[in-house]
N, C-alpha and C positions, 0 to 999 in steps of 0.2 A: 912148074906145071900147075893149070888152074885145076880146080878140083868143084863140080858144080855138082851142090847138093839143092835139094826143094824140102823145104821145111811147111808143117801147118804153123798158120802164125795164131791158131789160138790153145794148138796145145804143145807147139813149139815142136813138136816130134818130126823128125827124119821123116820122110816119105819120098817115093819113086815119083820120077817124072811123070810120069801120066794118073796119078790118083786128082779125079775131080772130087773126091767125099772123102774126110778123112774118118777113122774109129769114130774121133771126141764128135763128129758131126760136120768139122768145118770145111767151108768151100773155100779159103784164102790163104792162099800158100806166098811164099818166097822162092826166088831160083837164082842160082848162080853162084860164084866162088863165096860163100857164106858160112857162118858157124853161131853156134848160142853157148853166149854166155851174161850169166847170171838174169836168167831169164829175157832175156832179150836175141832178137838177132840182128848178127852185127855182121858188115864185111869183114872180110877177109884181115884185112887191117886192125879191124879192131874197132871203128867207125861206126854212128849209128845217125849219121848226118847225110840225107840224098836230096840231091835234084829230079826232077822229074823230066824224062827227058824225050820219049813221048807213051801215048795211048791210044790204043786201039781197041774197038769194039767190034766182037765177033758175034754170032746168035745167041750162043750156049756160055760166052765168058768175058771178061773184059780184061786185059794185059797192060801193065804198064812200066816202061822202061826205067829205070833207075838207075843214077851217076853218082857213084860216092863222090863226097867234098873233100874228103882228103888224100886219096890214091887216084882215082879216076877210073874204079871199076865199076865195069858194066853188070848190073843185074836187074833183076825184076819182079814185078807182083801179078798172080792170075786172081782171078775171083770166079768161080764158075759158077753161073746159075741153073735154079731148076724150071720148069715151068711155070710154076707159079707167080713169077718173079717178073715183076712189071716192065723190065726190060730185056725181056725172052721173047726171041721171036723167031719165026721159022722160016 
């Protein structure tokens, strides 16, 4: 059974699906069957090798799909912006 966690990727901390802001500040998380170790985040596997496999741009965020190279799992990166952010639009 997969088990989909969302990590911030700048302070590495656990975080709920839907946090755009994390405490340390950061808007860039991780999601999917993931876990950290030794300060990194790595698939589920153990793996810290991905393909990019697509990307999409929303107003407030940009998403991108991610394919481990050595098991073939599916995960992903958001980046949420705020307004001020040259690529926020309404």
């Amino acid at each position: 059974m997969e088990t989909q966690k969302s990590f911030c990727t700048k302070c590495l901390k656990e975080v709920s699906n839907d946090t755009e802001k994390c405490e340390c500040g950061g808007r860039n998380f991780a999601f999917g069957d993931l876990k950290v170790e030794d300060n990194k985040i790595l698939c589920k596997c153990g793996n810290d090798q991905f393909n990019r496999g697509m990307h999409i741009d929303y107003t407030n965020k940009a998403t991108t799909t991610l394919i481990c190279t050595k098991c073939g799992n599916v995960c992903g990166t958001e980046h949420y912006r705020d307004e001020e952010e040259m690529m926020y639009w309404e």
